[in-house]
Backbone of each chain as ProteinMPNN parsed JSONL, in Angstrom:
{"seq_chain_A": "XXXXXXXXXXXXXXXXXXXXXXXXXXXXXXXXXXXXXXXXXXXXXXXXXXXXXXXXXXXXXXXXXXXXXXXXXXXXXXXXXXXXXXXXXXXXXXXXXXXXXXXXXXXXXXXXXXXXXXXXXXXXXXXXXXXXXXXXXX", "coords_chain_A": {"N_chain_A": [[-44.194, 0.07, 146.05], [-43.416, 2.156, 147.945], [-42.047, 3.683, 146.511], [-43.65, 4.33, 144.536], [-45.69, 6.121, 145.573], [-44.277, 8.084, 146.633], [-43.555, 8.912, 144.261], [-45.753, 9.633, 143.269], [-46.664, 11.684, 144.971], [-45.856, 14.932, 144.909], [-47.56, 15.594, 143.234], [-50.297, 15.134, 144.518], [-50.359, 16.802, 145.984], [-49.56, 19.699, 144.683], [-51.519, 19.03, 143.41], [-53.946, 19.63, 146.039], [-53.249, 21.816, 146.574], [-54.233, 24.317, 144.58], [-56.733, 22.942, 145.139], [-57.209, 23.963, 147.657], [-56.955, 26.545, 147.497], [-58.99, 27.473, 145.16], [-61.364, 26.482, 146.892], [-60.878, 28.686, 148.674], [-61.119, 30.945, 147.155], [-63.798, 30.597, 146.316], [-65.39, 30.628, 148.549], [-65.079, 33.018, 149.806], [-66.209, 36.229, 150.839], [-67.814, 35.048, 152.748], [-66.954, 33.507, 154.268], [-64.97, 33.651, 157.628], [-62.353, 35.607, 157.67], [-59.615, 34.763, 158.913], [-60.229, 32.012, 158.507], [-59.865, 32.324, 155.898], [-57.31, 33.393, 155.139], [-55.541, 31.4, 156.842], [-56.159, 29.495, 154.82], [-55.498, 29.994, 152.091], [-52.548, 30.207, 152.88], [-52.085, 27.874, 153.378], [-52.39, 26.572, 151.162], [-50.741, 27.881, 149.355], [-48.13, 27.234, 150.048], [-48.236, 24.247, 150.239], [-47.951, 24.348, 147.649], [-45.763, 24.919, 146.831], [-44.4, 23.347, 147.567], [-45.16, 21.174, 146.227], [-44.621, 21.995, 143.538], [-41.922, 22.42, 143.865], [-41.34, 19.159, 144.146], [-42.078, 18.547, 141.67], [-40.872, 19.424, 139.685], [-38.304, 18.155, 140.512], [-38.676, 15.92, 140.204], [-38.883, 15.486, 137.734], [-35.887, 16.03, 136.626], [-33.666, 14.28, 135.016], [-31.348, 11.605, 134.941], [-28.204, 10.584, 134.073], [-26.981, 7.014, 134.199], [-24.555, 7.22, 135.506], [-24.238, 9.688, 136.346], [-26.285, 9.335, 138.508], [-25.386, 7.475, 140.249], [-23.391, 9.097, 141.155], [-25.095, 10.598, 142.347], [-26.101, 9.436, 144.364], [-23.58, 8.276, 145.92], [-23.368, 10.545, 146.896], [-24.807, 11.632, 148.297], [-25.251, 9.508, 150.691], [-22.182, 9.354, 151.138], [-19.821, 10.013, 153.695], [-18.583, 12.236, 154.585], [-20.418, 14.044, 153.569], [-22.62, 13.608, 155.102], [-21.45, 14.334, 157.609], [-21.312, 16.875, 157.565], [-24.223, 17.659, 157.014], [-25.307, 16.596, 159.668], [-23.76, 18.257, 161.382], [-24.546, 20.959, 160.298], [-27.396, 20.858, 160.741], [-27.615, 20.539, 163.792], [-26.122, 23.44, 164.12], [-28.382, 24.911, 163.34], [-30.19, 24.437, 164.722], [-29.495, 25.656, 167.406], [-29.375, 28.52, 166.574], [-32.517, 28.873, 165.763], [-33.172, 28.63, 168.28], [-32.162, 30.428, 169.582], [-32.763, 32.757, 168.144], [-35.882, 32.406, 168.695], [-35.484, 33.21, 171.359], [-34.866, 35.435, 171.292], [-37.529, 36.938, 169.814], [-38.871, 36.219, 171.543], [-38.646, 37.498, 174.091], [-38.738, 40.244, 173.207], [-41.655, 39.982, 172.22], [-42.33, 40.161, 174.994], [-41.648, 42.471, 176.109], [-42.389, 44.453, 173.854], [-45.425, 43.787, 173.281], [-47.107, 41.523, 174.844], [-48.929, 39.44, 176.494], [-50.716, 36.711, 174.755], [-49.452, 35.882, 172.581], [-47.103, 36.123, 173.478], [-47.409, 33.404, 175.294], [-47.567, 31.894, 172.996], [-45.01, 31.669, 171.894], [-43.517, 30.79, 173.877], [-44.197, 28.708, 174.342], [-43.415, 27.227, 171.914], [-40.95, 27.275, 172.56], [-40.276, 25.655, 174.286], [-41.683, 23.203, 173.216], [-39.896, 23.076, 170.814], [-37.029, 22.529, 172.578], [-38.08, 19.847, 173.842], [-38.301, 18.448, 171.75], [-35.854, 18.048, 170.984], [-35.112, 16.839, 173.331], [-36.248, 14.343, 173.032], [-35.148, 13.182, 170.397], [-32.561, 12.945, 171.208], [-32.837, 11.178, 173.274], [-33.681, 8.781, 171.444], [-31.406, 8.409, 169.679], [-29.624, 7.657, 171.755], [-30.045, 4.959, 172.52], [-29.914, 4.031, 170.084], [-27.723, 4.258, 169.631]], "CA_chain_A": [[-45.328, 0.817, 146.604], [-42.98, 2.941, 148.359], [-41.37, 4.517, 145.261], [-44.522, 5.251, 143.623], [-46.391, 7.214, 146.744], [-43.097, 9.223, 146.436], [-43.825, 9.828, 142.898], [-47.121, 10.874, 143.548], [-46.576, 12.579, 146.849], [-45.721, 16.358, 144.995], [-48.762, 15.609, 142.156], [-51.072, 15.337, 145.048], [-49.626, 18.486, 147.204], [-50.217, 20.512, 143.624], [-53.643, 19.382, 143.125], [-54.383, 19.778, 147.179], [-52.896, 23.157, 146.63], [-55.029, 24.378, 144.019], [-58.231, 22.936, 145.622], [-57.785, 25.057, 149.202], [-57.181, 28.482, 147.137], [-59.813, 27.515, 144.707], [-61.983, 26.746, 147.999], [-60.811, 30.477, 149.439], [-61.879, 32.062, 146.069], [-65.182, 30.38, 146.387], [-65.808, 31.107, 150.25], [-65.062, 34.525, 150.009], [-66.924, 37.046, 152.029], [-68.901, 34.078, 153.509], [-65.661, 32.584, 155.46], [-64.254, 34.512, 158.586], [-60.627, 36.145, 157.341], [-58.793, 33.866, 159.363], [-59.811, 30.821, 157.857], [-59.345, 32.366, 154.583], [-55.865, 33.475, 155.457], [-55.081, 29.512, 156.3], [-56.741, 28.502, 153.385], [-54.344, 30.702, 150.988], [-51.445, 30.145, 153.509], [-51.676, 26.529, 153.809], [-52.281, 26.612, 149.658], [-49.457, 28.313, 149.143], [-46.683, 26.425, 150.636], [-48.298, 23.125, 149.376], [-48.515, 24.638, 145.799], [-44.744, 25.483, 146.482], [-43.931, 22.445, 147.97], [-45.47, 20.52, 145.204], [-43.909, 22.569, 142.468], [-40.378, 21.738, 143.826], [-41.336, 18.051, 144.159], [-42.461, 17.776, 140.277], [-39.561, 20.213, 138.887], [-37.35, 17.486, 141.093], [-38.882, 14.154, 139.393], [-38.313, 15.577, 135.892], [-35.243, 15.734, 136.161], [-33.059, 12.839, 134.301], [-30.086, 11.533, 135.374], [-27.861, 9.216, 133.133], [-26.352, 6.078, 135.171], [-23.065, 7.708, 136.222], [-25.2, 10.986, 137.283], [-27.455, 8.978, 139.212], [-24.148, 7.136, 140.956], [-22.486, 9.901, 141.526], [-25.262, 11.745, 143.009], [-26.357, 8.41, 145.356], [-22.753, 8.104, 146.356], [-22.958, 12.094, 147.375], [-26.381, 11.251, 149.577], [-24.324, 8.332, 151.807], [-20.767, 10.232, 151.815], [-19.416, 10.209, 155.442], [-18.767, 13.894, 154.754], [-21.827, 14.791, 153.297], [-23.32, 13.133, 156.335], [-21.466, 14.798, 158.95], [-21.878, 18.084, 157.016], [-25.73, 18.197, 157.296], [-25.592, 16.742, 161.02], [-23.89, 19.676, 161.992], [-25.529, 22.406, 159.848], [-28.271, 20.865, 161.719], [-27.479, 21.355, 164.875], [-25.949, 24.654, 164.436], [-29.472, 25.176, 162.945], [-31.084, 24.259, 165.942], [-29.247, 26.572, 167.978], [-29.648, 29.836, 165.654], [-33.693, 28.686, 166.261], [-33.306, 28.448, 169.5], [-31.677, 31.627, 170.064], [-33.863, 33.232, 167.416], [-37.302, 32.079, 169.114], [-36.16, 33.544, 173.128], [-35.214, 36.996, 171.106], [-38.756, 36.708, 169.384], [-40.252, 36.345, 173.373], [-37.909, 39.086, 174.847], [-39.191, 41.062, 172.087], [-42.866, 39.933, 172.573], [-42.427, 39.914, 176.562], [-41.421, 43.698, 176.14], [-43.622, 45.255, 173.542], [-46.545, 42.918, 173.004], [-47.258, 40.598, 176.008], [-50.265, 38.824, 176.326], [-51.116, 35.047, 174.184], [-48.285, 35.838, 171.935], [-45.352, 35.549, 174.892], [-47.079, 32.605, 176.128], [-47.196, 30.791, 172.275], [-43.459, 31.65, 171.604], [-42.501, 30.321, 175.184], [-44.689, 27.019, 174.116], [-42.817, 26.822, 170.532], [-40.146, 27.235, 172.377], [-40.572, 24.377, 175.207], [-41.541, 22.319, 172.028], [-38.091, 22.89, 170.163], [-36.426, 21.817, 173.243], [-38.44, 18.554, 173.864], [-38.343, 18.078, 170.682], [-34.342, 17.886, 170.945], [-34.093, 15.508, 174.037], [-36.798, 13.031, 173.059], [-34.082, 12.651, 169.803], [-30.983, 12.379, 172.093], [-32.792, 9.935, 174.117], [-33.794, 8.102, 170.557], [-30.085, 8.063, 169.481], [-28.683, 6.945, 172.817], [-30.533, 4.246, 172.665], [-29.793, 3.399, 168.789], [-25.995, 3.522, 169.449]], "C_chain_A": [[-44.875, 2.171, 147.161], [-42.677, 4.534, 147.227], [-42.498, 4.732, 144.283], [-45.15, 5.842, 144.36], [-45.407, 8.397, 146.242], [-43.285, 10.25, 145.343], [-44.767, 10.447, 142.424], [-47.759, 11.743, 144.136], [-46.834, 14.041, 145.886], [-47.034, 16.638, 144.064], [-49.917, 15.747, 143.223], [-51.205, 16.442, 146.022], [-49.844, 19.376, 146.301], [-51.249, 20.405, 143.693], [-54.08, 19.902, 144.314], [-54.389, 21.264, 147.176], [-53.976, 24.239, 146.192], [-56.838, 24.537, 144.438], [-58.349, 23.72, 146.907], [-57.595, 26.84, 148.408], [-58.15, 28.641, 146.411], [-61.618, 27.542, 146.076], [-61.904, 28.083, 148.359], [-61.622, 31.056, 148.489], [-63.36, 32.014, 146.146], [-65.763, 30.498, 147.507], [-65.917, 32.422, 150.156], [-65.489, 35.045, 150.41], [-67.496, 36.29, 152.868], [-67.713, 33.952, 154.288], [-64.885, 33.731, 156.116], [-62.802, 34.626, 158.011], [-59.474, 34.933, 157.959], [-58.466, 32.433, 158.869], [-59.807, 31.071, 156.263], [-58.0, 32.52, 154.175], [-55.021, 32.225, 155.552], [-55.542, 28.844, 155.626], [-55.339, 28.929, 151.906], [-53.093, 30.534, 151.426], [-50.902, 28.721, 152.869], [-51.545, 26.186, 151.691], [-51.444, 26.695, 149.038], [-48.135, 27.743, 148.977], [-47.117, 24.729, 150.144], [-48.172, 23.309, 147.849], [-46.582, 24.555, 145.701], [-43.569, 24.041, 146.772], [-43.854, 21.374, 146.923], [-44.914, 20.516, 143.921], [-42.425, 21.927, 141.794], [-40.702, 20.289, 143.111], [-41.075, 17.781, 142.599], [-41.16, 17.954, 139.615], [-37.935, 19.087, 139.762], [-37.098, 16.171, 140.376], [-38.936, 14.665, 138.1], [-36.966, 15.344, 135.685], [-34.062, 14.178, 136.101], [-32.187, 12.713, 134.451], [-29.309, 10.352, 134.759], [-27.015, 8.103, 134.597], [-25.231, 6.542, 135.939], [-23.575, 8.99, 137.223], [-25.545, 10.573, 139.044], [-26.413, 8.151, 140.262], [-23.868, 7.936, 141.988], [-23.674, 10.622, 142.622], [-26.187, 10.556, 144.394], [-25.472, 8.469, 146.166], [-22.885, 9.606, 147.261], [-24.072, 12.238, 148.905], [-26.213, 10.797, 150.7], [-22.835, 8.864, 151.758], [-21.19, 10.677, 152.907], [-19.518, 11.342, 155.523], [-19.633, 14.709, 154.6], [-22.38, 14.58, 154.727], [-23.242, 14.202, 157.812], [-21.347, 16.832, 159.263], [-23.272, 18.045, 157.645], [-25.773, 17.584, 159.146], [-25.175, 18.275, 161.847], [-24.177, 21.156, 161.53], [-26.965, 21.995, 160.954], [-28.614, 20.99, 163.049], [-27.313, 22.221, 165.266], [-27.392, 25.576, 163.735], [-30.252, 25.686, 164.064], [-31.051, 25.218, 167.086], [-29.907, 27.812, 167.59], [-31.14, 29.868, 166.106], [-33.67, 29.027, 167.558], [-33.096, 30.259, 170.096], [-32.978, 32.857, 169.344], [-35.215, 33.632, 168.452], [-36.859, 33.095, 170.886], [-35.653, 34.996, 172.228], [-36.199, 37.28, 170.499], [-39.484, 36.998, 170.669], [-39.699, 37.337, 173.713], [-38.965, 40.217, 174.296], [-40.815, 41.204, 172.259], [-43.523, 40.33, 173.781], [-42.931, 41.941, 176.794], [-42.58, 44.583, 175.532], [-44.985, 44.823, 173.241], [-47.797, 42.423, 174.406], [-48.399, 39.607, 175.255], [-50.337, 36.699, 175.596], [-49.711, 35.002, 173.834], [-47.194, 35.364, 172.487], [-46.146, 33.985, 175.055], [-47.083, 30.913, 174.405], [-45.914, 30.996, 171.809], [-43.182, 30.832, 172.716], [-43.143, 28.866, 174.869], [-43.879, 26.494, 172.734], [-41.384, 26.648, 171.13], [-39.474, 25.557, 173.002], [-40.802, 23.232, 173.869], [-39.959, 21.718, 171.46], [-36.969, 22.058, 171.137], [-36.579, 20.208, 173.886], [-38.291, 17.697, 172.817], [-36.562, 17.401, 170.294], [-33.907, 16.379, 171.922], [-34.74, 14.251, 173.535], [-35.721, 12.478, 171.767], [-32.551, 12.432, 170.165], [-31.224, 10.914, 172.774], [-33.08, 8.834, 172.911], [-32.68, 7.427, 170.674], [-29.279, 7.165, 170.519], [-29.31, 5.676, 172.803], [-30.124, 3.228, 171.037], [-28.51, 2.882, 168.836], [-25.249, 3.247, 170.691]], "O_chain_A": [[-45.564, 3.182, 147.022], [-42.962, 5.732, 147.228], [-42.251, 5.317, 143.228], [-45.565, 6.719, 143.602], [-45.739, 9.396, 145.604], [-43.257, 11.478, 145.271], [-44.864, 11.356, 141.599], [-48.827, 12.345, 144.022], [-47.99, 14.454, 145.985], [-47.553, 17.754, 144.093], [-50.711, 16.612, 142.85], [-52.187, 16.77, 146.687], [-50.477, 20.287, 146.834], [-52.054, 21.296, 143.965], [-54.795, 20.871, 144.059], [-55.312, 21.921, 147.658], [-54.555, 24.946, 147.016], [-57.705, 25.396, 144.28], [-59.455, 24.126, 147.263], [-58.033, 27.927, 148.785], [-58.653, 29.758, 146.526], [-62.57, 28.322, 146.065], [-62.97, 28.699, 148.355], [-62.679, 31.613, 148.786], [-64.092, 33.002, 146.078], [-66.988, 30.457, 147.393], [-66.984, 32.948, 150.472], [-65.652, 34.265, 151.349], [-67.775, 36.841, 153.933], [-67.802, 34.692, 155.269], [-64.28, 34.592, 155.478], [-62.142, 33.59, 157.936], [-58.618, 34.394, 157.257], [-57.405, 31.818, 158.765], [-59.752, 30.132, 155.469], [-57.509, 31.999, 153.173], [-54.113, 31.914, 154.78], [-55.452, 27.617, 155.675], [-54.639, 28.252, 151.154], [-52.248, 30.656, 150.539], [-49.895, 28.453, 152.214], [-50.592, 25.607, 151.168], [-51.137, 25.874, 148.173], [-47.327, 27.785, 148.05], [-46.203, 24.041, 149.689], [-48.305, 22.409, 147.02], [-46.07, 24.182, 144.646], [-42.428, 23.827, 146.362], [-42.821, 20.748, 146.683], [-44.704, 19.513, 143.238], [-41.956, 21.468, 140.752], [-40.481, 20.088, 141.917], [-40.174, 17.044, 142.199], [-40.47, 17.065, 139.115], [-36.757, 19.358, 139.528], [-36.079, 15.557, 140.061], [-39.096, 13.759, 137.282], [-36.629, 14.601, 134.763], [-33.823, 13.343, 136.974], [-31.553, 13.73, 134.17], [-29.736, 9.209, 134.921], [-26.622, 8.521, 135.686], [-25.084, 6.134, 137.091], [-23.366, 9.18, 138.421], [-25.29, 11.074, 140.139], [-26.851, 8.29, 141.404], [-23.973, 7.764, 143.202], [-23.252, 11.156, 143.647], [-26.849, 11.107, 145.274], [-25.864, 8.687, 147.313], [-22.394, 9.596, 148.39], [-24.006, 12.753, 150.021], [-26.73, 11.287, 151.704], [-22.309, 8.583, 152.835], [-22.181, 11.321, 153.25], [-20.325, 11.833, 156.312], [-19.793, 15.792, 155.163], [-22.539, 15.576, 155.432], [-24.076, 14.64, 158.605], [-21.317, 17.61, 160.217], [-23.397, 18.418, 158.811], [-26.385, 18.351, 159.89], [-25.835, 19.047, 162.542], [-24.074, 22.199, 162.177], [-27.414, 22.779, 161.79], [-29.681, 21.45, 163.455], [-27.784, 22.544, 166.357], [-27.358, 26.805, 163.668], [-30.757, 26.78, 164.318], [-32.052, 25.609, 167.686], [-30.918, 28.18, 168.188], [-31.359, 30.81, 166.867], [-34.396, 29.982, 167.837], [-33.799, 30.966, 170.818], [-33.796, 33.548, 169.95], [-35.506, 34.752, 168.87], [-37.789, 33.594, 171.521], [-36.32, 35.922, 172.689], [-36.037, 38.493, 170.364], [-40.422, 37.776, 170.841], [-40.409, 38.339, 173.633], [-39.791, 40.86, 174.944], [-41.307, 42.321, 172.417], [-44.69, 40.706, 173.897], [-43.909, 42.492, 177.3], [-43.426, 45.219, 176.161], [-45.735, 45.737, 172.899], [-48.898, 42.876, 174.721], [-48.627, 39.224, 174.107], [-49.938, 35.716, 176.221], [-48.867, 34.355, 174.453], [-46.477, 34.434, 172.117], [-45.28, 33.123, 174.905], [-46.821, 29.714, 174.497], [-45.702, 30.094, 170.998], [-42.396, 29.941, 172.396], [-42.481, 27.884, 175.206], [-43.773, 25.277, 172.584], [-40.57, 26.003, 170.468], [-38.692, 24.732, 172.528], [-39.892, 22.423, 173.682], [-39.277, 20.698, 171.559], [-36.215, 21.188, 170.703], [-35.651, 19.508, 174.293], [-38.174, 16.474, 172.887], [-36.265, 16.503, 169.506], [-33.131, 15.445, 171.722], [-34.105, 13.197, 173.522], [-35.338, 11.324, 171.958], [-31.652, 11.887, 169.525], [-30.472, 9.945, 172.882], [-32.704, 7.729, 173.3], [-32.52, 6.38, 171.301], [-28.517, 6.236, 170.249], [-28.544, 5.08, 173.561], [-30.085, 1.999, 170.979], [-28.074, 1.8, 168.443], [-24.117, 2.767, 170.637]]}, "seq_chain_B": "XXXXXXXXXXXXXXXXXXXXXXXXXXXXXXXXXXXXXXXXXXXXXXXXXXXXXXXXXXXXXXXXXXXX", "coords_chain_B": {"N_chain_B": [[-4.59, 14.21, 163.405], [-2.74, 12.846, 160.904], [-2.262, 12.35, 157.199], [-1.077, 9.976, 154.616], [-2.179, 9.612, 151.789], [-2.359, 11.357, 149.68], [-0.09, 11.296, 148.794], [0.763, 8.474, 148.784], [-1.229, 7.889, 146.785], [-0.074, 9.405, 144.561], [2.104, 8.341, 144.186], [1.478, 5.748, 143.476], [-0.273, 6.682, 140.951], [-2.662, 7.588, 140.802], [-5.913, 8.913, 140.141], [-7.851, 11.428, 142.491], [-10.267, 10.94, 141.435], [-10.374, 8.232, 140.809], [-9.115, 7.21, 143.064], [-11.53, 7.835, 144.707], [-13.836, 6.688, 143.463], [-13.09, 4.217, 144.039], [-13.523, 3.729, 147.085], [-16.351, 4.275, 147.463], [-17.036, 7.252, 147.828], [-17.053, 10.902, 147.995], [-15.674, 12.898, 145.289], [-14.794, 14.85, 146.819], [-14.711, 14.273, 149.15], [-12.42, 13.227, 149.163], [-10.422, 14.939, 148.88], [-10.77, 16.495, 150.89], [-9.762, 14.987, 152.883], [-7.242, 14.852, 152.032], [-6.448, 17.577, 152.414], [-6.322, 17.471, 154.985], [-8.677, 18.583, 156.205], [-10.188, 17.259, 156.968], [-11.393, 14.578, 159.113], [-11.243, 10.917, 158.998], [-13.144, 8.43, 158.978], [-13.487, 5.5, 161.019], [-14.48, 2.811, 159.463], [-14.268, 4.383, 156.463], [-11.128, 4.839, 156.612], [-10.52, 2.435, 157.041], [-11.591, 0.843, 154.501], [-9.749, 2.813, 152.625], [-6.986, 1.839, 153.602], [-7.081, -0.341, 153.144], [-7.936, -0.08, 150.329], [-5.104, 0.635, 149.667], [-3.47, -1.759, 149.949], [-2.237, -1.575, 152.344], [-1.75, -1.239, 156.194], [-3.768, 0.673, 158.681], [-2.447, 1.744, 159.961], [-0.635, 2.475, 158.173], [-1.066, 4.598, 156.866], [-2.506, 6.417, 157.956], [-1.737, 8.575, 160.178], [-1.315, 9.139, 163.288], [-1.215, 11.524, 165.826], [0.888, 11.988, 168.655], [-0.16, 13.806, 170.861], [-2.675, 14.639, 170.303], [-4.152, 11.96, 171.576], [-3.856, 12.539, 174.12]], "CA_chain_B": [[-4.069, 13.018, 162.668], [-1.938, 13.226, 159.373], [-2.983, 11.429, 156.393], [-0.199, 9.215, 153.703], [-3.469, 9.43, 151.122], [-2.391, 12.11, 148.581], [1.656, 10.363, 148.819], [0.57, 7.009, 148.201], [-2.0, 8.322, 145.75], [0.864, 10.163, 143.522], [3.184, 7.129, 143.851], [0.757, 4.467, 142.42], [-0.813, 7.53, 139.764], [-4.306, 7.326, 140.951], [-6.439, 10.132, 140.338], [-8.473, 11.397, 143.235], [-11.621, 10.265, 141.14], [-10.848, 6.622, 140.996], [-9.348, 6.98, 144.735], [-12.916, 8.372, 145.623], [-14.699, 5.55, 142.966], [-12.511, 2.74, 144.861], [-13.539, 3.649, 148.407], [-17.51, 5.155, 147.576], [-16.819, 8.395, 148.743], [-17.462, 11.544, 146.98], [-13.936, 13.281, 145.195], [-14.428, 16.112, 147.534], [-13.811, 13.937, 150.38], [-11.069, 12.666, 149.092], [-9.435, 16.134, 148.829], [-10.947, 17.134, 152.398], [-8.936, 14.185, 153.284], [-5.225, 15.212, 151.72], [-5.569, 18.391, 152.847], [-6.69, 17.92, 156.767], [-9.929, 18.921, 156.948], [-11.783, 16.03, 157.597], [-10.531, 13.265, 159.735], [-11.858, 9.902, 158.057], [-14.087, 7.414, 159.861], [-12.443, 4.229, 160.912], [-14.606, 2.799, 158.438], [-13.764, 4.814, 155.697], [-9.727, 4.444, 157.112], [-9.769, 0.897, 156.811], [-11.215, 0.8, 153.13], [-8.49, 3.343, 152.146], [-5.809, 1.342, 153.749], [-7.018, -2.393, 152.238], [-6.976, 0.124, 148.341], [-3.476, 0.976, 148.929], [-2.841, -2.912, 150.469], [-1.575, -1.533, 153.619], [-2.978, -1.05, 157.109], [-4.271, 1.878, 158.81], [-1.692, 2.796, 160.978], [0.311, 2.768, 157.385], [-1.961, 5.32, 156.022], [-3.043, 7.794, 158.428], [-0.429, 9.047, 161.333], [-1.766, 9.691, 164.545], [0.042, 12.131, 166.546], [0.384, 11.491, 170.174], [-0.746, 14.665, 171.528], [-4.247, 14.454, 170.345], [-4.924, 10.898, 172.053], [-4.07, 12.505, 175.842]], "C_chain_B": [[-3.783, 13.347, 161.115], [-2.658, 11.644, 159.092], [-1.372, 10.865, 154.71], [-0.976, 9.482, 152.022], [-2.612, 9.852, 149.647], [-0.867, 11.025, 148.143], [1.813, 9.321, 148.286], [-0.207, 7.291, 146.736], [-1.107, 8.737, 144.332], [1.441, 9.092, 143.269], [2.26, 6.544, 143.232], [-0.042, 5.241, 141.1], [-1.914, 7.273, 139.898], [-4.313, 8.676, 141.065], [-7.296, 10.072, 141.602], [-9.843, 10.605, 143.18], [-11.915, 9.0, 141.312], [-10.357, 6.324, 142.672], [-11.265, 6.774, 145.19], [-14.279, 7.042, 145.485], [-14.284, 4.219, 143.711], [-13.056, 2.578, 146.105], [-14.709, 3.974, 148.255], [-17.524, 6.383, 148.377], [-16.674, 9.516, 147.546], [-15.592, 12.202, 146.646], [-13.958, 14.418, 146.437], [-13.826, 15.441, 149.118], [-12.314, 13.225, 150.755], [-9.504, 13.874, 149.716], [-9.782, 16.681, 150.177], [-9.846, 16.531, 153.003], [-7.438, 14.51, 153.15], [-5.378, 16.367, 152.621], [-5.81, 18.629, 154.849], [-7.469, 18.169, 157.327], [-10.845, 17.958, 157.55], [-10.984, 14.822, 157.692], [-11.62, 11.925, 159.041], [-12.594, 9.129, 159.35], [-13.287, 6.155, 160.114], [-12.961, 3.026, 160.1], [-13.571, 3.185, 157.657], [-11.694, 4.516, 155.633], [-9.631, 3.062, 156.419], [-10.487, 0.415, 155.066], [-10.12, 1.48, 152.393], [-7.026, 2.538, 152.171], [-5.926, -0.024, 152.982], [-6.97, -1.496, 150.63], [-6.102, 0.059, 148.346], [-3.029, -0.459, 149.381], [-2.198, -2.411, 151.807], [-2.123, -1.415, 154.645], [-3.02, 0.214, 157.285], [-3.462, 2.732, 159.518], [-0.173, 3.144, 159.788], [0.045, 4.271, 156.937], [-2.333, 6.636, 156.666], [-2.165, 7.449, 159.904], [-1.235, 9.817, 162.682], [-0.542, 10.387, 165.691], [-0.473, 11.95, 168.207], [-0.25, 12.898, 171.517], [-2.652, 14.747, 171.886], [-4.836, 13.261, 170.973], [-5.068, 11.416, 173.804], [-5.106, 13.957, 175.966]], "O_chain_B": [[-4.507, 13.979, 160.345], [-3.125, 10.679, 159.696], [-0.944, 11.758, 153.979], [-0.19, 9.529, 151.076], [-2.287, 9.061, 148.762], [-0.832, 10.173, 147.255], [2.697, 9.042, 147.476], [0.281, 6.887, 145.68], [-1.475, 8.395, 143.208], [1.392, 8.707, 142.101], [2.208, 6.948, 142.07], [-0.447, 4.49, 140.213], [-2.383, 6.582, 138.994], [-3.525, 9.456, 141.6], [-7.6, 8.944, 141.993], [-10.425, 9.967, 144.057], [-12.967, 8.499, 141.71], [-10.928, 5.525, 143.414], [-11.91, 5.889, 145.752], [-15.093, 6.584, 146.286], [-15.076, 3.303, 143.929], [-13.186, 1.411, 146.475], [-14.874, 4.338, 149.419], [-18.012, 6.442, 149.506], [-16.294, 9.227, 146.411], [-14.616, 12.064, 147.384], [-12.861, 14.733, 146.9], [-12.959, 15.851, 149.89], [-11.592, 12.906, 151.699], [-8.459, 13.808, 150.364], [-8.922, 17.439, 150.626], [-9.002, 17.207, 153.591], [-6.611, 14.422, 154.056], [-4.628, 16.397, 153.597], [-5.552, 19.553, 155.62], [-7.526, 18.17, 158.556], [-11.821, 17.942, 158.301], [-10.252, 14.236, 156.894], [-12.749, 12.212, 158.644], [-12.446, 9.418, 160.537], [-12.406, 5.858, 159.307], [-12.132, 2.134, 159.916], [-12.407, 2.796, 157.749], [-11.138, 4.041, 154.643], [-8.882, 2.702, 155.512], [-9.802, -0.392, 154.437], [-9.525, 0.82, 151.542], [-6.184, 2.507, 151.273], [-5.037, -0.614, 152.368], [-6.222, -1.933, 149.756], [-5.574, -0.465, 147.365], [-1.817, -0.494, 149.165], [-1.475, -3.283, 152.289], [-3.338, -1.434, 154.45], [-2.537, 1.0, 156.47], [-3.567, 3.943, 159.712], [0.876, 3.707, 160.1], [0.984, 5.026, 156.685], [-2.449, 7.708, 156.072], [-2.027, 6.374, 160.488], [-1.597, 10.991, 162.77], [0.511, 9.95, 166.157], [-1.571, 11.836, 168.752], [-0.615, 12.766, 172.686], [-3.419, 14.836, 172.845], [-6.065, 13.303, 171.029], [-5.914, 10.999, 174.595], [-5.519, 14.329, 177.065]]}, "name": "protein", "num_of_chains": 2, "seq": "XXXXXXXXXXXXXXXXXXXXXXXXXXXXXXXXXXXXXXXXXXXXXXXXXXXXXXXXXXXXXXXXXXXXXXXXXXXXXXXXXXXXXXXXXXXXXXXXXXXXXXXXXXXXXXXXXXXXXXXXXXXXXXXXXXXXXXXXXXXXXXXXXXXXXXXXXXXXXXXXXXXXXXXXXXXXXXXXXXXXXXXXXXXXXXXXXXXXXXXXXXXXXX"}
């Protein structure tokens, strides 16, 4: 059940795609800019998302392939590779997002400073509630 | 921590590939492994040491600086 959602997950993120830009085209002057903007936005990135997915499940992998590239998925090193690209991810974000507010604080102000300083409060909750996960797992 | 890996590996004529196919581990970590970059898991350690038949403290050399 699992493994066929999967396989129909990027087929339904294409069609979804499709139907919100076909929606925009057909709203057009009638629909306020904004929600035409997240109609083509959100379209977009599902169309692109979807794309990958399909151009992912085509391709064919003979038994040794398909080994080799399982074994590469669960390697210790692979593993402790992407943990810490991911963390040093997290940082780079982090750092990123308060020169984004500086930046906003300075020449902007207003909503903007106070939804960077909430994205940012996010990112960081977002960090301990998975420390406190982990500590708890191991 | 030093590693026996590549040493033992040459003596018995194993390629890295079937090292890597013996232990599930990709070849690259094999070769992270000879040359130092990547300390092994104690997992991973103790399948390496039961391929070559030996234990772990045969296999990988812990130097005594790094434990204090």
């Amino acid at each position: 059940m699992r493994d066929q959602l999967k396989k129909v997950f990027p087929y339904v993120m294409f069609a979804a795609a499709w139907a919100l830009i076909l929606a925009a085209f057909l709203l057009g002057e009638r629909a306020p800019k904004p929600i035409l903007l997240a109609l083509y936005t959100l379209g977009g990135m599902l169309m692109g998302f979807g794309a990958v997915g399909i151009a992912l499940s085509c391709i064919h992998r003979s038994p040794e392939q398909q080994k080799e590239y399982e074994r590469g998925e669960h390697d210790e090193r692979n593993v402790a590779i992407r943990e810490k690209a991911a963390m040093s991810s997290w940082y780079w974000t982090l750092y990123m997002l308060w020169a984004a507010f500086m930046v906003i604080q300075i020449f902007v102000g207003g909503l903007w400073g106070v939804a960077v300083s909430v994205v940012i409060v996010l990112h960081c909750t977002f960090y301990m509630i998975n420390i406190h996960r982990w500590n708890k797992r191991m | 921590m030093t590693n026996r890996i590549a040493e033992l590996r040459k003596a018995r004529k194993i390629s890295q590939a079937e090292l890597a196919d013996g232990v599930d581990v990709t070849r690259q970590t094999i070769i992270s492994l000879e040359s130092g970059r990547y300390n092994a898991s104690l997992l991973l350690a103790h399948k390496i040491a039961r391929y070559f038949g030996l234990t772990i403290e045969e296999v990988f050399l812990f130097e005594e600086e790094e434990t204090t």
